[in-house]
Structures are given as structure tokens and as C-alpha cells.
C-alpha positions as a Markdown table, in Angstrom:
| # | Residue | x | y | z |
|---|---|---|---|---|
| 1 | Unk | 0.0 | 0.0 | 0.0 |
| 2 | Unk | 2.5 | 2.1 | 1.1 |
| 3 | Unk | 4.8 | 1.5 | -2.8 |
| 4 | Unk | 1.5 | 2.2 | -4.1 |
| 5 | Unk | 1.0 | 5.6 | -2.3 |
| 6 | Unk | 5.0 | 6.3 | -3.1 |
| 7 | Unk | 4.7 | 5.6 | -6.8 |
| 8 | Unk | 1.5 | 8.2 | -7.1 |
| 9 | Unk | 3.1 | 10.9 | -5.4 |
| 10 | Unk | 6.1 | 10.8 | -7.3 |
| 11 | Unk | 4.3 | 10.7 | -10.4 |
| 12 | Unk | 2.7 | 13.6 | -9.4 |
| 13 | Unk | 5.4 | 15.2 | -8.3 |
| 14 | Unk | 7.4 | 15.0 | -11.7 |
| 15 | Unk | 4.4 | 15.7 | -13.5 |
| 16 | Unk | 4.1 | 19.2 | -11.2 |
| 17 | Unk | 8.0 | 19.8 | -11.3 |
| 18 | Unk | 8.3 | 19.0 | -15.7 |
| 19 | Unk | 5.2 | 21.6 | -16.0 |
| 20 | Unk | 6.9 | 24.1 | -13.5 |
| 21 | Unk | 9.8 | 24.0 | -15.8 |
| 22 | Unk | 8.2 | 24.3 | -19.3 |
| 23 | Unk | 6.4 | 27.9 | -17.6 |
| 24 | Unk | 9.9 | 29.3 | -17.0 |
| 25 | Unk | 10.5 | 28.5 | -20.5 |
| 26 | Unk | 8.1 | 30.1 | -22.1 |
| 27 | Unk | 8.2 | 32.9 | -19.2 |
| 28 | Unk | 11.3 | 33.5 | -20.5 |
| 29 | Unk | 10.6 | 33.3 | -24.4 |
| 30 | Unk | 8.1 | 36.1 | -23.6 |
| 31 | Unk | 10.4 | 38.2 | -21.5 |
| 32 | Unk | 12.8 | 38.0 | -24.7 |
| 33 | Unk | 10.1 | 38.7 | -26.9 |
| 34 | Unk | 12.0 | 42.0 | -28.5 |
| 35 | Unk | 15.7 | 40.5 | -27.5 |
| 36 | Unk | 17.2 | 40.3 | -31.3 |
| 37 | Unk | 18.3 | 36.6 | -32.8 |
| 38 | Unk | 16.5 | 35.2 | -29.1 |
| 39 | Unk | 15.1 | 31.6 | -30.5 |
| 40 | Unk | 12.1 | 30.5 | -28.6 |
| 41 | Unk | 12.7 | 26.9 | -26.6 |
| 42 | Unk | 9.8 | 24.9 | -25.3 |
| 43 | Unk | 10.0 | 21.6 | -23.6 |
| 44 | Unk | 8.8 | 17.9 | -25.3 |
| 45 | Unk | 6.3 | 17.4 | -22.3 |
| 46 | Unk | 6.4 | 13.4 | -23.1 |
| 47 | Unk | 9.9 | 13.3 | -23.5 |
| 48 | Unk | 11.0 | 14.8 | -20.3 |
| 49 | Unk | 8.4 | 13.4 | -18.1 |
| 50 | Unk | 9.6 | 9.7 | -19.7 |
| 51 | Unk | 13.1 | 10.9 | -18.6 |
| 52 | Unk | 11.7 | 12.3 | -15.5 |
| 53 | Unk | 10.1 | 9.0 | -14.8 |
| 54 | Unk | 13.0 | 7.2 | -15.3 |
| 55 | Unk | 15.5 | 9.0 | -12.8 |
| 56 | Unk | 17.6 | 10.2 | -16.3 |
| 57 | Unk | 18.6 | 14.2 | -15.7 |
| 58 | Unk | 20.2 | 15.4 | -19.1 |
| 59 | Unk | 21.3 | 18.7 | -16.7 |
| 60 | Unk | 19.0 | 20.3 | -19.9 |
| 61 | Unk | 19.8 | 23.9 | -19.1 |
| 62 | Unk | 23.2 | 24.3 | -18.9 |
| 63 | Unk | 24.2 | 28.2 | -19.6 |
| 64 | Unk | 27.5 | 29.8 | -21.0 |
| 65 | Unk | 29.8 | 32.4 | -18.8 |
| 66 | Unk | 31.0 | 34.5 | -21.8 |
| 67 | Unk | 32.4 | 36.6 | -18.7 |
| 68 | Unk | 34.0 | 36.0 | -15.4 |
| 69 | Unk | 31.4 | 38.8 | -13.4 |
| 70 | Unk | 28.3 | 36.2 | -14.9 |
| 71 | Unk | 26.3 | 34.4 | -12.5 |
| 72 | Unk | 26.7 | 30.9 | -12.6 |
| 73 | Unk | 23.5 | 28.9 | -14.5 |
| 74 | Unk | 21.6 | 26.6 | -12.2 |
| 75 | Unk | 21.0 | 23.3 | -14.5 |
| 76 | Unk | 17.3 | 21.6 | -14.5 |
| 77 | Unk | 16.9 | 18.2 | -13.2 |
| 78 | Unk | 13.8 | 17.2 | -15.3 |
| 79 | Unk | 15.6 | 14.9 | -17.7 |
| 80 | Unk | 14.3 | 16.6 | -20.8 |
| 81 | Unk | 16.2 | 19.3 | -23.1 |
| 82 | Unk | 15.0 | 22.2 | -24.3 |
| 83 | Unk | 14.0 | 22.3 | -28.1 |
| 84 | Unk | 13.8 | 25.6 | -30.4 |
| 85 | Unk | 10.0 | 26.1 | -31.7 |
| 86 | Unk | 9.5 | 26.3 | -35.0 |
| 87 | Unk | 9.6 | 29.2 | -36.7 |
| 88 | Unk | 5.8 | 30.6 | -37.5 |
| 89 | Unk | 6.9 | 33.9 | -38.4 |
| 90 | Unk | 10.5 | 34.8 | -38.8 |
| 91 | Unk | 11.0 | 39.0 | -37.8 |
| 92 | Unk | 13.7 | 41.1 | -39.4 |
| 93 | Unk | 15.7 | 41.0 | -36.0 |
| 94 | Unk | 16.1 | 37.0 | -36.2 |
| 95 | Unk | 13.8 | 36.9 | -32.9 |
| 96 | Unk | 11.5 | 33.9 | -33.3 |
| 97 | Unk | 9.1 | 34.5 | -30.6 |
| 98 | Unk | 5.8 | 34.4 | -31.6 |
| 99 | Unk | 3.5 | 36.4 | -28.4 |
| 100 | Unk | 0.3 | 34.8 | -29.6 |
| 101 | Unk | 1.9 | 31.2 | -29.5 |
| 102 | Unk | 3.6 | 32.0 | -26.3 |
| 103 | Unk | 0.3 | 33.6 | -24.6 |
| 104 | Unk | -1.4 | 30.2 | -25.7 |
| 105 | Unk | 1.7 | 27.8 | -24.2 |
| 106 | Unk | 1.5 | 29.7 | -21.1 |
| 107 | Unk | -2.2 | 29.7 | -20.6 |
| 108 | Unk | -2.7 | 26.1 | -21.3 |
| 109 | Unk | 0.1 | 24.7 | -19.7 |
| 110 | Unk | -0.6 | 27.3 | -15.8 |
| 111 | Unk | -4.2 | 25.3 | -17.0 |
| 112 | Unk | -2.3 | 22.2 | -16.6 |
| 113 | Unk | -0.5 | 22.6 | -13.7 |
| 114 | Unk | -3.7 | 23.5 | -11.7 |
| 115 | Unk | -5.8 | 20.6 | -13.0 |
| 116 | Unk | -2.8 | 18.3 | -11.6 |
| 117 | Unk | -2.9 | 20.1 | -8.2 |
| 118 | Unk | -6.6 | 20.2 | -8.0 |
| 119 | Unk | -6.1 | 16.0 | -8.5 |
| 120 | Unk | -3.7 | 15.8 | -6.0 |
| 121 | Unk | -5.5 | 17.5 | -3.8 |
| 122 | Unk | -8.5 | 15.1 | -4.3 |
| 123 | Unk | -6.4 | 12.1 | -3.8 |
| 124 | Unk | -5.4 | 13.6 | -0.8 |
| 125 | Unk | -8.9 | 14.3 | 0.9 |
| 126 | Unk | -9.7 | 10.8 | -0.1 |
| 127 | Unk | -6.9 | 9.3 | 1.5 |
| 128 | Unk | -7.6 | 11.3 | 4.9 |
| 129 | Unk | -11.7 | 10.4 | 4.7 |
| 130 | Unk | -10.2 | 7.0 | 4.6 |
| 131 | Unk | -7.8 | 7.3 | 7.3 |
| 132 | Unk | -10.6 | 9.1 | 9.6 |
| 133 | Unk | -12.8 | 6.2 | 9.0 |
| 134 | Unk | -14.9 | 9.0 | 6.8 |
């Protein structure tokens, strides 16, 4: 019972900690939205929660000090690597940040992340109905 209860958790957990990373992600395509030559990056959901699922960490967002004053990047632990979106609509400054794409990413995947907390959450309240004999 208790592996059971384990397992579910820790799916949940990667699923929450996968989505938490794809926001930053496109958090930060938006932020670069008028940065010239920035490439958007998402995250293959299925990919890196396989990964994720598997214990496999790919340390997927390794950053470049071009100077010694730079802070040092803090890698991700999800297992899955950061892809470049396609380009929809290329702009004269190489920038491949689409808003209306992004807007839609962000929306559906903060949608995502509350749906698997609202289950948690459920799981949880059934488990202590059970427990207090509920």
C-alpha cells in the first residue's frame, strides 16, 4: 500500500516539477520577446516526463559564462532538453518569438499545472476520509 502511495506521489510530483519547468521556459521566451536573434525553446512534455520517470537528468539547461562577473547557471533536473520552436513567423531581427503562440503555451500549460494540483489534492482528501474512517 505504502509503494503504491509512493509511486502516485512521485508521479505527481514530476508531472508538477516538468510543468513548472516548461512555464519558465516560455516565461522566458516572452520576457525576450523583442531580444534580437532570441530563439524561442519549449520543452517535449512526453519526453522529459519519460526521462523524469525514469531517474535520467540530461542537466538540460546548462548556460554559457561569456564573462567571469556572470552568475553561474543553475541546470534543471527534469531529464528533458529544451528544443527551439518552429519558426511561424520569422521578424527582421532573427527573434522567433511568436506572443500569440507563447500567450497560448503559457495559458494552457498554468491550465495544466492546476488541473494536476486540484487532483492531487482530491487524492489527498480521499486518502484522509479514509484514514478518519470518513
Amino acid at each position: 500500500m505504502i509503494n503504491k502511495l509512493d509511486a502516485m506521489m512521485n508521479l505527481h510530483q514530476s508531472v508538477l516539477r516538468v510543468r513548472a519547468e516548461r512555464q519558465e521556459l516560455i516565461a522566458s521566451n516572452i520576457a525576450n520577446a523583442d531580444t534580437p536573434n532570441y530563439k524561442a525553446r519549449d520543452l517535449d512534455f512526453n519526453a522529459a516526463m519519460k526521462n523524469a520517470m525514469a531517474g535520467v537528468s540530461n542537466q538540460a539547461f546548462n548556460t554559457a559564462k561569456t564573462s567571469a562577473r556572470h552568475l553561474d547557471g543553475v541546470a534543471s533536473g527534469i531529464g528533458g532538453n529544451a528544443l527551439f520552436r518552429p519558426v511561424i513567423q520569422g521578424a527582421v531581427d532573427g527573434n522567433t518569438v511568436d506572443m500569440d503562440v507563447e500567450r497560448n503555451q503559457f495559458a494552457e500549460n498554468a491550465l495544466r499545472y492546476q488541473a494536476s494540483l486540484n487532483g492531487i489534492n482530491g487524492q489527498i482528501r480521499s486518502m484522509l476520509a479514509a484514514i478518519q474512517n470518513q
